[in-house]
N, C-alpha and C positions, 0 to 999 in steps of 0.2 A: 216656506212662502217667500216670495221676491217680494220686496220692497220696492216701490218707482216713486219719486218725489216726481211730485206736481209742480207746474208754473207756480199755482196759489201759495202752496207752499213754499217755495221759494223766494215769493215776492213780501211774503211778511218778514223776511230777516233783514236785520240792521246792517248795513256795512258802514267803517269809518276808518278813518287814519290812511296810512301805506298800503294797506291791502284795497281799501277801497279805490284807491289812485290807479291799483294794479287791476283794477275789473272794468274801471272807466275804458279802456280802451278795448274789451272783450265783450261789452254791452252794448247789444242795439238798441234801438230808437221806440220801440213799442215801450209806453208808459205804466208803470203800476202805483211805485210808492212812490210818497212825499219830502220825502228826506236825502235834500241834494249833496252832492259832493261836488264844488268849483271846479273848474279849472279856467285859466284865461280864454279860451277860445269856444269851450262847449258852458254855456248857462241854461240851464234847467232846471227845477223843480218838480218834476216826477223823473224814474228811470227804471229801468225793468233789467233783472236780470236772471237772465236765460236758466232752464235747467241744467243745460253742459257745462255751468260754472258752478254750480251748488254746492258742489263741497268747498270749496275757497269761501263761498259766503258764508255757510254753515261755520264753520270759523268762530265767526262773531257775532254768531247765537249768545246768548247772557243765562247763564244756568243756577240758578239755583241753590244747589246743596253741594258740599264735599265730600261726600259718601256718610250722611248723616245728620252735618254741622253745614247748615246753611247759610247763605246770603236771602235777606227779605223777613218776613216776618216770622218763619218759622226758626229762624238761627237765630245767634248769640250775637248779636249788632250792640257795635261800640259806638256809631255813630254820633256824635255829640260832645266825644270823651274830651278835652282840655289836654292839649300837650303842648309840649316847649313852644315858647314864638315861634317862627320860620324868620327863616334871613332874608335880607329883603332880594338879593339875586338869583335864588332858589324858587323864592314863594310865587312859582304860575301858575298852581294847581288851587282849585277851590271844592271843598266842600258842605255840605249844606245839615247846618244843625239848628236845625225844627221838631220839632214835638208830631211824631206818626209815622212818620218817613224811616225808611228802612234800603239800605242798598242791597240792588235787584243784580248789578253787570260791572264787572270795573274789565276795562281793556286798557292796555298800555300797549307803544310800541315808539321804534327810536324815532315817531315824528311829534308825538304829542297821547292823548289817553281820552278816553270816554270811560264815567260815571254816571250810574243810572242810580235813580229812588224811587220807589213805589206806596203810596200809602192808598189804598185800599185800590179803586178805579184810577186813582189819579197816579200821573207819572213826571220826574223831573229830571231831566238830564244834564248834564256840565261836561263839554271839552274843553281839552287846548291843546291849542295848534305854535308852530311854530311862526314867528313874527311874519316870515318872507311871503306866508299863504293870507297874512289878514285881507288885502285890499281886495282879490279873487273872490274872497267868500263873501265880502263886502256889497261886492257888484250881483253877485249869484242870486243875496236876500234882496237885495234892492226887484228882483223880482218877480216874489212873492206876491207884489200887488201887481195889475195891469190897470194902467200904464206902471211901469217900474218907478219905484220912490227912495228917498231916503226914508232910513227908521223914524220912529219917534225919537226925541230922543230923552234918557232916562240915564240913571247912576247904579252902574252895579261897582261895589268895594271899593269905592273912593274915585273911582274913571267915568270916564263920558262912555256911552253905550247909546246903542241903535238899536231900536225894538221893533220888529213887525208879527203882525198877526198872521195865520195861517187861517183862521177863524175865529169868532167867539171865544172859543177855547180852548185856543191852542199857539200861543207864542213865544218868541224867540228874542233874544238879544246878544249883540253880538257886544263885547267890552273891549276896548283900544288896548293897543297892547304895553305889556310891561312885563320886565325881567328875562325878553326876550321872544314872547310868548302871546297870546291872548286869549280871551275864554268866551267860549258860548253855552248860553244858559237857556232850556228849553222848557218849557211848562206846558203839560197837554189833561185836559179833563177840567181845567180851571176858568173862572174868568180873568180878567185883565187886572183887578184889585189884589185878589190870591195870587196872582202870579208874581207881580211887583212885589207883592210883601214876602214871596220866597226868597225874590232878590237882594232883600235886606236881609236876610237871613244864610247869607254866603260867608265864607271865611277860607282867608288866603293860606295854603299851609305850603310847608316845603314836601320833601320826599318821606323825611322821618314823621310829622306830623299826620298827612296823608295814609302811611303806613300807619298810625296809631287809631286814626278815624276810620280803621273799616273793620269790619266782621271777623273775628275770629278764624272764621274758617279760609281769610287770607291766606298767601302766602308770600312771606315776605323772604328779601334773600336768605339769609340764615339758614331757611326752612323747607329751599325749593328741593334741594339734592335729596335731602327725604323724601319728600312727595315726588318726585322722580323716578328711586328704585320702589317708593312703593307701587307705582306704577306698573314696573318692569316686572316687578315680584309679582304681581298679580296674571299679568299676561302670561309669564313664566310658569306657572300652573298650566294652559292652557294649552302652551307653546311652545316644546324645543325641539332644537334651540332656537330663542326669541328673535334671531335673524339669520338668514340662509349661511351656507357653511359657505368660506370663501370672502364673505362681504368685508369692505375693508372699512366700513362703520367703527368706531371706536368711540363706544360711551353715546348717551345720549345729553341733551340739555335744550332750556327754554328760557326766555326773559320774562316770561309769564308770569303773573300772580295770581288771577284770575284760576279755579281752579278748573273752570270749562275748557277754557283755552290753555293752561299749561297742557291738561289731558290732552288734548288733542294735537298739539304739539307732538308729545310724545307717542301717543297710540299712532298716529298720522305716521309718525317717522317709521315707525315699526312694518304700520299699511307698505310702506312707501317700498323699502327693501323688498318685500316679495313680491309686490308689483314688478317692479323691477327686472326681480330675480325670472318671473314667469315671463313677463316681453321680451329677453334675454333667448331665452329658451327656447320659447316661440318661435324667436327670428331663427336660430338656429333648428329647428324642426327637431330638438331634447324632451321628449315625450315623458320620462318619466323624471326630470326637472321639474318640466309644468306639472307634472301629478304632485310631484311635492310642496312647490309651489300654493298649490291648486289647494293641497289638504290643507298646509299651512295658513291659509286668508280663510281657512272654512269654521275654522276655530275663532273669527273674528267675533261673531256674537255669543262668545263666552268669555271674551275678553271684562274684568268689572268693571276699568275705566268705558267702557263702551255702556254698558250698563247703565252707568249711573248719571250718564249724558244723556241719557232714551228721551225722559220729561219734559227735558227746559229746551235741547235745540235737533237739529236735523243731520249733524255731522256723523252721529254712528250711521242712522241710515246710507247715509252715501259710504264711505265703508263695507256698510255692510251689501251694499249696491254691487261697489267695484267687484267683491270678493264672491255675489254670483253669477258675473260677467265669467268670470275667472274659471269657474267652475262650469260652465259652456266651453269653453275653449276660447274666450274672446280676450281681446286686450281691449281694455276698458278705455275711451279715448280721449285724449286730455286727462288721465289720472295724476299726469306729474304737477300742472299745473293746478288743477283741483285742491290736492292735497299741499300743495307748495314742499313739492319734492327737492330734495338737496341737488345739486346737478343739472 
């Protein structure tokens, strides 16, 4: 059966951080979701992006479980746990130790990080960004309301902060920055009272800290080269060898913690070589390249990392998209970009 992701589909996924800076200029102007990303020249509060981008957004899907041991309410959540102070030029991260709340998404990347919490309907989010982006995103929430406003304005962890409403139940505050850094803190499913008393309910931690306040089923450095070949080793069942013969690939790795996103990293990178290998071939008219190529991406949905993505985001499907492009004879287009291929 082909899989085709839909518009809807696609418009219910989050984008943030660096990759979302990288789809701002690959997204048209047709509106879907609420959740803007700045830049100094384009301001808006809704933004739509297209299906030919889906696997880039798929990305930063927020999953779930680690093949068992989840994030949310069905895994082993530390959230709340008491670890060392944080130093004060480290501590730009904050996370939220309240009674129900259970973390749903944690994304990092080298510009700053998104932390999701879900207790039941309700949802709470926390980024940070680097200093140089705060005024941008400043101007972006200012609007939220029509005519555009400054926030309210309110105290999250000891700073002056800008609060606007999205509605009723749904707002935002942005926090001045410190340690190089600043934080926005998002509440959706609540009123305006719940919401604020989440915000006293913040706590600044550093990286070690951070890493102590999340779910079990993290992965923290120490831990990731594991969860890496376990990776490989799983694909490697499915797959030899796990990348075309010839490729000058050497080793894989990800800054990942998240175990949605390291997967996908990795499984992506794997996609990525035989995509590769079969557009190669293609161009050259190597017929039974592309056959191997071809057999090789068909093995994609036995892959386990692809598997145990299925539930929470949209990225195996596109995977397993490109790989029945593939199996037509097509080059799937935009796949480098998609998948955010090395090269």
């Amino acid at each position: 059966m082909n899989h085709h992701l839909s518009d809807e589909t696609v418009a219910g996924l989050p984008l943030s951080l660096g990759r979302a800076e990288l789809l701002e200029e690959i997204m048209s102007t047709p509106v879907l979701d609420d959740r803007p990303v700045a830049t100094a020249d384009r301001r808006r509060s809704r933004w739509l992006v297209p299906t030919a981008v889906a696997a880039a957004v798929a990305l930063l899907v927020g999953f779930g479980a680690w093949w068992g041991s989840g994030f949310g309410p069905s895994g082993d959540d530390r959230t709340g746990q008491v670890a060392t102070a944080p130093g004060p030029e480290t501590s730009f991260r904050a996370v939220l130790d309240a009674p129900g709340w259970t973390v749903d998404n944690v994304y990092t990347d080298s510009r700053g990080g998104e932390l999701s919490y879900v207790n039941g309907d309700l949802s709470f989010e926390i980024n940070w960004y680097p200093a140089d982006s705060y005024a941008d995103y400043v101007e972006d929430r200012r609007h939220i309301t029509d005519p555009p406003s400054d926030g309210e304005p309110v105290e999250v962890l000891g700073l002056g902060a800008q609060m606007w409403a999205y509605s009723d139940l749904d707002h935002t505050a942005i926090r001045e920055p410190e340690a190089g850094h600043w934080i926005e803190a998002r509440g959706d499913g609540m009123d305006e009272a719940a919401y604020v008393a989440l915000l006293g309910q913040l706590r600044l931690v550093d990286e070690h800290a951070f890493e102590a306040a999340m779910p079990a089923s993290y992965v923290d450095g120490s831990e990731r080269d594991a969860a890496i070949q376990q990776i490989i080793d799983g694909i490697g069942e499915h797959l030899d060898p796990v990348i075309p013969p010839g490729s000058q690939r050497v080793g894989f790795s990800s800054d990942q913690n998240d175990p949605y996103h390291l997967g996908a990293d990795v499984a992506g990178a794997v996609a990525c070589e035989w995509l590769a290998d079969f557009d190669e071939a293609h161009s050259a008219g190597d017929q039974q390249r592309m056959d191997r190529a071809a057999a090789a991406l068909a093995t994609a949905r036995d892959w386990p990392v692809l598997q145990d993505m299925e539930e929470r985001g949209d990225y195996a499907e596109v995977v397993y998209d490109y790989a029945d492009q593939v199996a037509r004879g097509q080059v799937p287009e935009g796949y480098a970009e998609g998948l955010g291929c090395e090269g």
